[in-house]
Phi, psi and omega in degrees: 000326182242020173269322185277347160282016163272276199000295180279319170311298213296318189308323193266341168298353190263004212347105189283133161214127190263099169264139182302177202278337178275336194265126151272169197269114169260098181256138199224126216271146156242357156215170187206197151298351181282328171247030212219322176276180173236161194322318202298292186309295218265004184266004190247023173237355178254319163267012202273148158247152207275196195245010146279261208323348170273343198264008189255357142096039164283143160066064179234143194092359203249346171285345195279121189297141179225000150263161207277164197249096177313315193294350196297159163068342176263142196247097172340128168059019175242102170223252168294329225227095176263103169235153192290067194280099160297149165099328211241280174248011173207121158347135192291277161284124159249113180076254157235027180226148206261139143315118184241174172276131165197176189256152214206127179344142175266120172290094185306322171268032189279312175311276159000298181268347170281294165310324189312298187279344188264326185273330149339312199282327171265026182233116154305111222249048198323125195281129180315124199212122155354162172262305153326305173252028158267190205252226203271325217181090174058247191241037167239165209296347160266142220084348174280151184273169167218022152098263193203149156268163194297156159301138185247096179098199163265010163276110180254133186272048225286317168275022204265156159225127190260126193230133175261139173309292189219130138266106190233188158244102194254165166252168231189101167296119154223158141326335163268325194229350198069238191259094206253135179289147175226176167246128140225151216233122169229143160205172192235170211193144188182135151322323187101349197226004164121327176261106160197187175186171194229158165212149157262134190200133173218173217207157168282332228226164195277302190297311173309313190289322184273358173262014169245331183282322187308313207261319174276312168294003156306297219285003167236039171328123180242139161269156184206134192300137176233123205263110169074015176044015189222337160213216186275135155350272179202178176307124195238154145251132171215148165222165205231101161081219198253016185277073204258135180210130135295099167244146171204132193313117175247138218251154173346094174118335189294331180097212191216084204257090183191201197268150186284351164288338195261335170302297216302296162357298178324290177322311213272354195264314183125358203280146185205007167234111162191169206212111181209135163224149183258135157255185173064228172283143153286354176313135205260342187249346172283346185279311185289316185308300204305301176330309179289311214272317141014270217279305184299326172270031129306151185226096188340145145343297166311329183285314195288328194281339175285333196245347175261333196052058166221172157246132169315102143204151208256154211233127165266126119010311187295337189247049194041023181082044172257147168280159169224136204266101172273350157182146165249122163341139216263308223236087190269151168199187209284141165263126170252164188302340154332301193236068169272113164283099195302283212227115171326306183318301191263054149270308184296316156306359174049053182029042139282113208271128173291142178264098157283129170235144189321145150259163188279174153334150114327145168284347188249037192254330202235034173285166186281308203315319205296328181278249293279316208289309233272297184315311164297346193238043130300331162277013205237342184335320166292325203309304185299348151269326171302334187269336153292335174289325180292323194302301172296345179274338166278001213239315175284000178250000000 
């Protein structure tokens, strides 16, 4: 009595449907994610990594789309077979005459061109930069400006430029994530007028690093004395580490015959005549440290001739070596032969000796042309002491 209508209930819940014996039963989906998502979604679900795996520096490279976009190059109501769809791709009516469908030359380079436009897309392109703003060596970020640092406040840096040193990548051991990438950035930022300064700073990001080193080398500004607004006091030795720098002081015009980290510095500083050699290590943040501190122990004429009790003076080359007196000591008293000084250079240089080397013979010193010239110009023999005789006798009058 109470089975069959369980019965027929379980037949219509399983819904049973009775097909002949040659046909099978076909079950068939009509949607799935594939037509149910949009492209973006289902390429980040095929490259995607989870977000341990972005901090543990999984999956790098995996954003770059590497399938071709079918649709670029295709034209609504335009395809292999070129026709004439009113309504679609062509007015219905023109004028007064009705649009019929009909076929329109076949375009042979249609394939062609397409692919053409489809293969585009995956070509990398290098961005282009002023020849004014690239850096040492093409289009990477060290030697390039990035500009002024923010403003702090009502301190605004309006005339200053900021140039980077160095860009590199470094790592980091944590206990949680492991081994984490950083950027780090040193640049030095400067006016032009005797006011600057450098900082190091890093970041995960490129961009983060160099607006945190640019903003921290505002905020640590050095002033530093400039002789003639255009070079140094005078000749220094300074060193950083295994880092060793000869600089030396140059008249009007010589430029900036020195390491290009240590040039570029010059520029954002005001500097525009000097001569420096590195001995020792090359480490680029031991070049700069060593350079500032230099820079930072110079010392005026007056200082020097007050702590030496001598007087400064200096003998130019344009002027045939007549001396000149740039400062005398304030407090005069007896010199003993003890402190007799040889050479200014190597005072300043804390009797550190420059290794000078001979120079050779000319391949032409012992040639005929080379005697006939030594004879002419014998009779010019006198001129440079005379032209020095002339100087000091107008310099006592």
């Amino acid at each position: 009595m109470f089975f069959r209508p369980l019965i027929s209930l379980s037949l219509r819940a399983t819904n049973i449907i009775c097909l002949p014996s040659s046909s099978h039963l076909i079950y068939s989906r009509n949607t799935s994610f594939f037509n149910k998502l949009p492209a973006e979604d289902i390429w980040r679900g095929v490259t995607a990594v989870s977000n341990a795996g972005k901090k543990r520096g999984r999956g790098k490279g995996t954003g770059k789309k590497m399938a071709k976009d079918l649709n670029r190059g295709q034209a609504i109501g335009l395809g292999k077979k070129c026709l004439v769809w009113p309504g679609l791709n062509a007015p219905i009516i023109r004028g007064s005459e009705l649009i019929h469908q009909k076929k329109q030359a076949e375009d042979t380079d249609r394939e062609t061109n397409i692919n053409k436009l489809r293969d585009s897309m995956g070509t990398f392109k290098l961005m282009k930069i002023n020849p004014i703003d690239r850096g040492w060596s093409g289009t990477k970020m060290p030697g390039r400006s990035i500009g002024a640092p923010d403003a702090v406040e009502e301190d605004e840096f309006n005339s200053f430029d900021t140039r980077v040193l160095e860009n590199k990548i470094v790592f980091i051991m944590k206990g949680n994530m492991g081994r984490k990438r950083r950027y780090s950035v040193l640049s030095v930022t400067g006016n032009s007028k005797g006011l600057a300064g450098f900082a190091t700073a890093k970041a995960p990001e490129v961009r983060t690093a160099l607006r945190k080193s640019k903003n921290r080398a505002g905020q640590k500004l050095i002033s530093i004395d400039l002789y003639e607004n255009r070079t140094v006091n005078h000749d220094f030795f300074t060193a950083f580490g295994k880092t060793k720098i000869f600089v030396f002081k140059k008249p009007e015009g010589y430029g900036l015959v020195c390491h290009r980290a240590i040039q570029t510095i010059c520029k954002v500083i005001g500097i525009k005549d000097l001569y420096a050699k590195i001995e020792g290590s090359t480490n680029l943040q031991h070049i700069v440290k060593a350079f500032f501190i230099g820079l930072m122990r110079q010392k005026t004429y007056q200082v020097i001739a007050d702590e030496s009790n001598l007087h400064i003076v200096e003998q130019k080359v344009a002027k045939n070596g007549f001396a000149e007196i740039k400062a005398s000591p304030i407090i005069k008293s007896k010199i003993t032969e003890n402190d007799r000084l040889i050479d200014f250079m190597q005072f300043t240089l804390g009797n550190k000796i420059v290794l000078q080397k001979k120079s050779k013979a000319p391949f032409y010193i012992h040639t005929k042309g080379h005697k006939l010239y030594e004879v002419k110009k014998e009779q010019f023999r006198n001129q440079f002491n005379v032209r020095l005789h002339k100087l000091v006798t107008s310099y006592e009058n």
